[in-house]
N, C-alpha and C positions, 0 to 999 in steps of 0.2 A: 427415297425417303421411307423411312421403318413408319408403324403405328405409332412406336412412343412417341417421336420427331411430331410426327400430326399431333399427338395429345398434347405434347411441350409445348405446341404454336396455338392448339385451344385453351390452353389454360391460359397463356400470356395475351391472348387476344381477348377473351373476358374481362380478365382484368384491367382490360383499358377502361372498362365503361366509366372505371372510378377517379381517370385521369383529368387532371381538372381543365388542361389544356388543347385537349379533342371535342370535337363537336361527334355529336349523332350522323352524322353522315361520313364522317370519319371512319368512324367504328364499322357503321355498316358496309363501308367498303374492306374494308380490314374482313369482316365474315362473309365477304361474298366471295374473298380468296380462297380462305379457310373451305369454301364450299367447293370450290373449284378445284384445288387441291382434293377434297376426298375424292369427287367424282372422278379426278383422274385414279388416282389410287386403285378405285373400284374399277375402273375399267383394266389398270393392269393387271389386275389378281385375276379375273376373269377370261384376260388374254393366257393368261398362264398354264392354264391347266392341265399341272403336273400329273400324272399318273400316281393314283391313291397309293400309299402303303398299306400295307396289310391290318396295323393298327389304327388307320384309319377308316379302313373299309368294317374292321369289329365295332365301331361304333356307330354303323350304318345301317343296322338292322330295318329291312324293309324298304329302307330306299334303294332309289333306283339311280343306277348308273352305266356309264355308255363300256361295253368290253367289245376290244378288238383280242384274235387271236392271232397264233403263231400259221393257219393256215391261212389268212385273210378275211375268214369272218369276222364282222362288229353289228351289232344290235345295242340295243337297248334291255336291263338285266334288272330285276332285284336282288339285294343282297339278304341272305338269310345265316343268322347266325342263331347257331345253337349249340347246347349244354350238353354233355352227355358223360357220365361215369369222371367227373374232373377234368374232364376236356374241353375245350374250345372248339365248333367248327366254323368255318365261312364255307358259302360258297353260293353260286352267282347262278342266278335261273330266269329263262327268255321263254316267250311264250311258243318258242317255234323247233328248236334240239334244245330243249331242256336246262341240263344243270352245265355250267361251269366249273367243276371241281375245284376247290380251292388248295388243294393241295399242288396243284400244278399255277397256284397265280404266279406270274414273274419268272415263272422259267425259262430262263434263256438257253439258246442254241440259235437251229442256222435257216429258220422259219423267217417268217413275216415279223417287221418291226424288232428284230433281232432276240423270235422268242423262240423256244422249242416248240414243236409244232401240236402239242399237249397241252405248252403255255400259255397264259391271255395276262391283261392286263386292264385295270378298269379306270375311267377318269368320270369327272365332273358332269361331264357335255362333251359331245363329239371332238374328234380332236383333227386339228387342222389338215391334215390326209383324209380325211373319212369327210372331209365338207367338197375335198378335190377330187373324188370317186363320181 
């Protein structure tokens, strides 16, 4: 089920209230689905957690996210993005080696997590290898 799909089935669930044939306890069983359904929703987008894109991570400024690299390091990183002479930078800084170069995010080769050993990759929240370590 997409978000519209959920919004299709809250609009149509509202508008029972004005159905002259449902009782109140009707309804309210009708939005305790509707509740059940987001909570799963929410818990699969959370299972998910895809590894950020690049243009994702540029709208992250100052949060923090989980990076693994192409050697097998992962911590925990803020993301710093800045402006310089028309340029764009990212890149990822831990309080322990420092910066992540973002020049090398996603680069792959024959490292850990199939990245160059240069490369990292950053997600949401730890990602299901790093909860198995």
């Amino acid at each position: 089920m997409t978000i519209d799909n959920y919004k299709a089935i809250a609009v149509a669930i509202n508008s029972l209230r004005y159905h002259p044939n449902l009782s109140d306890l009707e309804i309210q069983s009708y939005e305790l689905a509707l509740g059940e359904i987001r909570d799963h929703m929410t818990q699969q987008e959370a299972e998910k957690n895809e590894p950020l894109t690049r243009d994702e991570l540029l709208t992250m400024n100052g949060k923090p996210v989980w990076c693994e690299d192409g050697n097998g390091n992962a911590c925990w990183c803020l993301i710093c993005v800045r402006h310089d002479k028309g340029c764009v930078f990212m890149d990822a800084v831990d309080n322990e080696t420092g910066l992540w170069d973002g020049d090398y995010y996603g680069m792959t080769g024959d490292g850990k997590h199939g990245l160059h050993l240069l490369g990292w990759i950053a997600y949401r929240h730890p990602s299901k290898e790093a909860h198995n370590v």
